[in-house]
N, C-alpha and C positions, 0 to 999 in steps of 0.2 A: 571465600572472601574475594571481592573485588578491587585491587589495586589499580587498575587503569583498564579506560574506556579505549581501545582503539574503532574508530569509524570507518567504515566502508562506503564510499557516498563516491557520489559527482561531481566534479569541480568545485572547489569551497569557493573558489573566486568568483563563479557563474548565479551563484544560487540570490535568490528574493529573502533577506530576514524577514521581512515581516508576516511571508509565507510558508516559514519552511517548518517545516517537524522534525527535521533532525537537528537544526540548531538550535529549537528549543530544545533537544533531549542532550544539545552538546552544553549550552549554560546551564541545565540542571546538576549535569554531572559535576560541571567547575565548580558550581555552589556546594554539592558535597564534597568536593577537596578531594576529587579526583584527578588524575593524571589523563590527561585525553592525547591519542597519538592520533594523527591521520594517516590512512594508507596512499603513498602517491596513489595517483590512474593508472594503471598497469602495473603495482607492484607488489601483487602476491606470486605467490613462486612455492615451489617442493622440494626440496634439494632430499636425499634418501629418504622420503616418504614421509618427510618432516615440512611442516604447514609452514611457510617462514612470511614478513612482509616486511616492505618498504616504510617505513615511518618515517614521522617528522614531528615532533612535539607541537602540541596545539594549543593556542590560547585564542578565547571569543569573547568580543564585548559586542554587547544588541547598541549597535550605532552605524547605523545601517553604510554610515561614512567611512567605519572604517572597522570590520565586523570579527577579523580572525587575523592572527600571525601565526606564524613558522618558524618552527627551531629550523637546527641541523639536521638534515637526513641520518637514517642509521637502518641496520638490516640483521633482524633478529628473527628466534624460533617464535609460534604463539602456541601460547599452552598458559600453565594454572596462571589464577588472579586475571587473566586476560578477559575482559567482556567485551566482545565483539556484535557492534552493532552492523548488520548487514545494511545498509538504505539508499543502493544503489536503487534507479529508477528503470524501470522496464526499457525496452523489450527482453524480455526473458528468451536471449536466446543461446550461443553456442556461448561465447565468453559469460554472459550471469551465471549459464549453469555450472563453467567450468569453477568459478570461482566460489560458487556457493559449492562444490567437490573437494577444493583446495581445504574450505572452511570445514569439509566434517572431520577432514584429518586435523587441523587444529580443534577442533571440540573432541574427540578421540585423545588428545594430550592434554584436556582437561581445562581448555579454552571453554569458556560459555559464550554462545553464539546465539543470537535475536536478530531475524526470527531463527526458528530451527533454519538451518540448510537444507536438509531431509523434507521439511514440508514445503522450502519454497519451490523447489524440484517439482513436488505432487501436486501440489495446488496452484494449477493454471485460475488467473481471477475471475474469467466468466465460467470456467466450469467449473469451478468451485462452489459455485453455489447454487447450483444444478446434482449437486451431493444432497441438498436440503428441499425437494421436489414440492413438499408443503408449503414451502414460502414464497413460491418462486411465479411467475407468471409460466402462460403458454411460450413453450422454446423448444427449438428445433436448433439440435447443431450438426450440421454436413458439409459436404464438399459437393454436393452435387446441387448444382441451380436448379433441376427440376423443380427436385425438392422441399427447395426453399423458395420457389415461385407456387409451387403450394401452399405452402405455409402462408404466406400471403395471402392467396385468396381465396384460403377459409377464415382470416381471421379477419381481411379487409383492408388492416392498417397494421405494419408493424414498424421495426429498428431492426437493421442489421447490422454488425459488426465485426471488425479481425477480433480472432482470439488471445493477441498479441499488442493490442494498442494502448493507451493510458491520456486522460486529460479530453478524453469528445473526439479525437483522431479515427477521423475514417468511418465515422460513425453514421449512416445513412437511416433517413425515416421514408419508408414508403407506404404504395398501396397498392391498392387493384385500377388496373389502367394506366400507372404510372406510366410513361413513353420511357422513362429510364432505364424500369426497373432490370431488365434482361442485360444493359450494361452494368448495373449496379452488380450484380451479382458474377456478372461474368469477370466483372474486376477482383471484388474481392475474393474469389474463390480462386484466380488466376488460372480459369480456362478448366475448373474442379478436382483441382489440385491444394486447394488451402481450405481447412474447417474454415466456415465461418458460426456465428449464432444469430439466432432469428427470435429477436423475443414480439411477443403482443406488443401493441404502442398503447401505452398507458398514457392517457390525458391528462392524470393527477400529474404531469410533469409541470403545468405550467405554478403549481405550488409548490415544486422546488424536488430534487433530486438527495435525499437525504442522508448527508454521511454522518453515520453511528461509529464512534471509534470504542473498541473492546478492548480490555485489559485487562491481561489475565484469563479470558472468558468473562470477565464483567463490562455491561456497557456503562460509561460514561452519562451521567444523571441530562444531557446537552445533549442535541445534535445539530449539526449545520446544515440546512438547507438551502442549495445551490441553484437559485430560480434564474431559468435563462432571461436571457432580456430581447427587446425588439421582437424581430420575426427570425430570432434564433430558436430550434426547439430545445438546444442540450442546454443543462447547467453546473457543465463543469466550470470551474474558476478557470483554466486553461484557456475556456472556449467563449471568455469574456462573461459567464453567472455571474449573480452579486450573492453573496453569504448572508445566510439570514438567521443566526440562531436560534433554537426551539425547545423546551424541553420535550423528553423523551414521551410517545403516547401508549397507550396500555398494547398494542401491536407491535409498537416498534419495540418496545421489550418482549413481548411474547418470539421476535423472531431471534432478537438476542438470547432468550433463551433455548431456542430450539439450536442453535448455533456453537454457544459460546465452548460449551463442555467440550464437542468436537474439536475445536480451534486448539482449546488449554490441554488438549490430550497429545497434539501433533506440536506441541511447542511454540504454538504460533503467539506470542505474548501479545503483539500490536498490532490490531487489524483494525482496517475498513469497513464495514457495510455500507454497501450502498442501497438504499429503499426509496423506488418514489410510488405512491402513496401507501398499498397495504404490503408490495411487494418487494422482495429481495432480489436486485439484479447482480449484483456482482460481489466476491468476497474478497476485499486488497490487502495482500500479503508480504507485497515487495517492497512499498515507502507509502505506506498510507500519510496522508498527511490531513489540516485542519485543526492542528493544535493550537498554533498561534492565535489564529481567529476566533476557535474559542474560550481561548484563555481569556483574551481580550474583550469579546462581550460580558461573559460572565463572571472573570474574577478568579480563574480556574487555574491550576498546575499540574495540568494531565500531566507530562512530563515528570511531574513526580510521583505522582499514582506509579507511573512505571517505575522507576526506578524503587519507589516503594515496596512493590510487585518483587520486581529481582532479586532485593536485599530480603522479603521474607523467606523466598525460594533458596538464599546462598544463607539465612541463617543469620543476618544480619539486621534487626531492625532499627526503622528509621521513618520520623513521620513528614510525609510530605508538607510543605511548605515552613519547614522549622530551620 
């Protein structure tokens, strides 16, 4: 059983309400009469091999004026009753992983931890979905620019990007003849020293870049499609898209199905796909987001599908939006 939500996140202070996915999963859990701690920024810790964090009691009202307070700080073990949402935002690198390490020894003392720790560790988000080769477009991931200046120009026209970035960051479309392309790559590989990936350039982009949120291993009946605007090609909501909701087409479920049972195997309750048009390019495992948005077009309480989720998983049931 679940006594209290503690969050793992980014500055409460910093974040967009009407964008975030963890603040809808943080008033979902108020609504079920949960006890929500925040972890300061920098305040998980291991004292004898014991998970411990920094807390502050949490309370959220969606008013964008004035959206969360703060108790008193306190500094405790975490272990049973504790559900710990992990939804710190990338880059996933020496501090995320440490702290997703801190967290498996709190799940080890009977902390439930979302996602797993363990699978945010193994599932980098572009190659993660390079696990599922049938879904996936043409991809090349190296470190060497040859390579990937091959890649290129058998295919004509692609996207390359770090394996590490989040929101259209860093994200270059080229081709063949490109005058760039030999910098492009020499950047991002940093002289063939850094994977990058190189997927095909899919055209179906300018009808939008499609996030599928999975729960559970079940997709969401909804997805958001992220159509870039002007002479932008990305459509991430970061990189200025406009959200376009859609329901789901007999494809985009068929990759959800090829997908989901893997995800609900490694613990992953709350992922991302991203598809734009038949294709899977990325699987988000760290802070997917797009709840708000589509709660808001369609009427929806993903946020409680999760929490739904969890509480069959601990034994506890409970129907979303009651």
């Amino acid at each position: 059983m679940h006594s209290e939500v503690v969050v793992v996140m980014d500055p409460i202070g910093s974040i967009r309400i009407a964008k975030d996915s963890t603040f809808a999963m943080l008033l979902e859990a108020q609504r079920r009469g949960l006890r929500i701690s925040y972890v300061v920024p920098g305040g998980l810790s291991v004292a004898d091999g014991i998970a411990q964090a920094r807390l502050a009691p949490l309370t959220v009202r969606d008013d964008p004026a004035d959206w969360y307070e703060l108790g008193p700080e306190s500094h405790r073990a975490l272990g049973p009753g504790d559900l710990v949402l992990m939804r710190k935002d990338p880059p996933v690198d020496a501090e995320f992983v440490h702290d997703t390490q801190i967290l498996t020894l709190a799940q080890r003392a009977g902390a439930r931890v979302v996602n797993d720790p363990q699978g945010l560790r193994d599932m980098n988000e572009k190659l993660a979905a390079l696990e599922f080769p049938q879904c996936c477009p043409p991809s090349l991931v190296s470190r060497e620019a040859a390579a990937l200046k091959a890649f290129v120009q058998e295919h004509g026209e692609a996207v390359v990007k770090p394996l590490d970035g989040m929101g259209g960051r860093s994200i270059f479309r080229t081709r063949v003849g490109d005058p760039n392309l030999n910098v492009i790559l020499e950047t991002l590989t940093g002289g063939n020293r850094s994977l990058v990936v190189a997927q095909r350039y899919l055209p179906e982009i300018v009808d939008g870049d499609k996030r599928i949120l999975l729960v559970d291993g079940e997709p969401v009946d909804y997805c958001l499609a992220r159509i870039p605007q002007g002479d932008e090609f990305r459509g991430n909501l970061a990189a200025g898209g406009r959200g376009e909701g859609r329901p789901l087409t007999e494809r985009d479920r068929w990759i959800a199905a090829q997908v989901g049972p893997e995800l609900k195997r490694r613990g992953m309750v709350f992922v991302g796909l991203d598809v734009i048009g038949d294709w899977l390019t990325e699987v988000n495992v760290t802070s997917p987001t797009c709840i708000r948005e589509l709660d808001a077009q369609f009427g929806l309480n993903i946020a409680g599908l999760l929490f739904d989720a969890l509480e069959r998983q601990a034994g506890q049931p409970h129907a979303a939006g009651q």
